[in-house]
C-alpha positions as CSV (number, residue, x, y, z in Angstrom):
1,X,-51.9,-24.4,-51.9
2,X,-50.9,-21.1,-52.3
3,X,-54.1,-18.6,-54.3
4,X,-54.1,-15.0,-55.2
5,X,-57.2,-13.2,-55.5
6,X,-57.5,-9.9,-57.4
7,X,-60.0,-7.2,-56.9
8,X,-60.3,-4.0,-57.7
9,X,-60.1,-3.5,-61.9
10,X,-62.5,-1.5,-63.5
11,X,-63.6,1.1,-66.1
12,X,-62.3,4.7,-65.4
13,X,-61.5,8.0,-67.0
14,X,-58.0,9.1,-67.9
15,X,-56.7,11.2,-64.9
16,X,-58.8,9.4,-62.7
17,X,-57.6,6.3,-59.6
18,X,-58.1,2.7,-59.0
19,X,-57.1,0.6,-56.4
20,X,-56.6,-3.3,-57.0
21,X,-56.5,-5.5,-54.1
22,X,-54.6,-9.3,-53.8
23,X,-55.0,-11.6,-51.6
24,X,-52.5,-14.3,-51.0
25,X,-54.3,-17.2,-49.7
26,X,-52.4,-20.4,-48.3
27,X,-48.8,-18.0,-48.3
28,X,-47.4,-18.4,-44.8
29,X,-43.8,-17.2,-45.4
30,X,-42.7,-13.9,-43.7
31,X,-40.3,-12.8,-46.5
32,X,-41.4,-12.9,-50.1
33,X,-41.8,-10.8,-53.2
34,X,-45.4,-9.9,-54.3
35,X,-46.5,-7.5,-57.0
36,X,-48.3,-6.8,-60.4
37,X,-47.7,-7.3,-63.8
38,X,-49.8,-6.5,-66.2
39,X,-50.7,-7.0,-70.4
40,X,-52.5,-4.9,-72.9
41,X,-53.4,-6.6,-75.8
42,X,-51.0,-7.4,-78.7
43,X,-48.3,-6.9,-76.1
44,X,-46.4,-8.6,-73.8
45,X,-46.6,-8.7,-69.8
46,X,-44.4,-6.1,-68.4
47,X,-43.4,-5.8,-64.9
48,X,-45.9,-2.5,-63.0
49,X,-44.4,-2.8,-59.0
50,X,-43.6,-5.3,-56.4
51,X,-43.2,-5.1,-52.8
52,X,-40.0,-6.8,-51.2
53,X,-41.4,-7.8,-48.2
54,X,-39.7,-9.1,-45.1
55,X,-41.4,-8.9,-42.1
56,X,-42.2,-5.4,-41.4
57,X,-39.5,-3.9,-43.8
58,X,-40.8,-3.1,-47.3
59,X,-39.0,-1.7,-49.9
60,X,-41.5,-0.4,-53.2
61,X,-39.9,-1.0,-57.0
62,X,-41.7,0.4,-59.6
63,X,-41.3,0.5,-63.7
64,X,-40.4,3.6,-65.2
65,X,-43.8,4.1,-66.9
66,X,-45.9,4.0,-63.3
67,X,-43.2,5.8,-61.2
68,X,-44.6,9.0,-59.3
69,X,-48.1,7.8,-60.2
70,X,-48.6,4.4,-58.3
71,X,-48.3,3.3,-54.9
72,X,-47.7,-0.6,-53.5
73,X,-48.3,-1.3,-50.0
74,X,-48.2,-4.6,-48.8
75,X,-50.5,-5.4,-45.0
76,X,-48.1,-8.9,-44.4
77,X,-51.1,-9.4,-41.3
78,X,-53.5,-9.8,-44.5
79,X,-51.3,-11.5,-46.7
80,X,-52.8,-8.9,-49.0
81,X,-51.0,-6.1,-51.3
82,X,-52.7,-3.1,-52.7
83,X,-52.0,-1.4,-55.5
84,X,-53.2,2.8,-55.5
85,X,-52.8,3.6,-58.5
86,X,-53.6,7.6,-59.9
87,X,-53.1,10.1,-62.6
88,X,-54.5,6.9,-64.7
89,X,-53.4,6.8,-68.8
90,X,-55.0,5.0,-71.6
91,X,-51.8,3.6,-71.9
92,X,-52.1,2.3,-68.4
93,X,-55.2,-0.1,-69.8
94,X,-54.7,-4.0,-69.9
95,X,-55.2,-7.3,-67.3
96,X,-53.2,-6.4,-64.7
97,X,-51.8,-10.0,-62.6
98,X,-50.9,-10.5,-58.5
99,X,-47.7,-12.2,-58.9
100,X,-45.8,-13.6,-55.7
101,X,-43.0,-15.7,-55.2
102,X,-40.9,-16.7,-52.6
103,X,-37.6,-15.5,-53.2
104,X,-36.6,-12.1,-52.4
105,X,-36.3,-10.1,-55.3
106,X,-33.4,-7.1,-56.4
107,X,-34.1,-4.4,-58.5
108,X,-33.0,-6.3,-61.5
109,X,-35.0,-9.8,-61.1
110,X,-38.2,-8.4,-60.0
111,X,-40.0,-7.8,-63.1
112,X,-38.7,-10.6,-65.3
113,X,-41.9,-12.4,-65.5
114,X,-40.9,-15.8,-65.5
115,X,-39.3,-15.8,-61.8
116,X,-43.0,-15.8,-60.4
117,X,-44.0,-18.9,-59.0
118,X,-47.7,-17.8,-58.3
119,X,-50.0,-16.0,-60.6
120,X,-53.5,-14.6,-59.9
121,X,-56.1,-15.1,-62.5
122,X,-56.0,-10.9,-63.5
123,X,-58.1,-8.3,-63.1
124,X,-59.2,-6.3,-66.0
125,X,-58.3,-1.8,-65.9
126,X,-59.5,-0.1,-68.4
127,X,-58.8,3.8,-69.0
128,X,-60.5,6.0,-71.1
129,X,-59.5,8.7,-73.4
């Protein structure tokens, strides 16, 4: 059984960083997509970044909104993905979701949220004004 574990949300002023941490317990495969959605409230989830991971070859997509400003790196030793994320917005605020699936994504199918087979249980971000 396949679990993703979030860490890493918090309460932080605009302009400031946060890291959130994943960990994929139970995922065994060596290629796979893994990344973050997240949702503020009265909105919908919206793709933030994934990591197309095979092996050692990753290759970092990103929405338009976080581009320049967040980083994904995925350690495929851990199982775990990281999400560095600075220059922080209120706009940025919401539950941000792991999300990992076992198809390898393109730069089309990667943030349409239903194509996620496993979902972490969100960690919470919020920015301040």
């Amino acid at each position: 059984e396949v679990q993703l574990v979030e860490s890493g949300g918090g309460l932080v002023q605009a302009g400031g960083s946060l890291r959130l941490s994943c960990a994929a317990y139970g995922f065994t495969s060596e290629s796979y997509t893994i990344g973050w959605f997240r949702q503020a409230p009265g909105k919908e989830r919206e793709g933030v970044s994934a990591c197309i991971c095979s092996g050692d070859d990753q290759r970092p997509l990103y929405s338009d909104s976080v581009k320049g400003r967040f980083t994904i790196v995925s350690d495929n030793a851990k199982k775990t993905v990281y999400l560095h994320m600075d220059s922080l917005k209120p706009e940025d605020s919401g539950v941000y979701y792991c999300v990992a699936d076992l198809f390898l994504k393109d730069e089309t199918s990667w943030s349409v949220v239903d194509d996620y087979e496993f979902w972490g249980q969100g960690t919470q971000v919020t920015v301040s004004s």
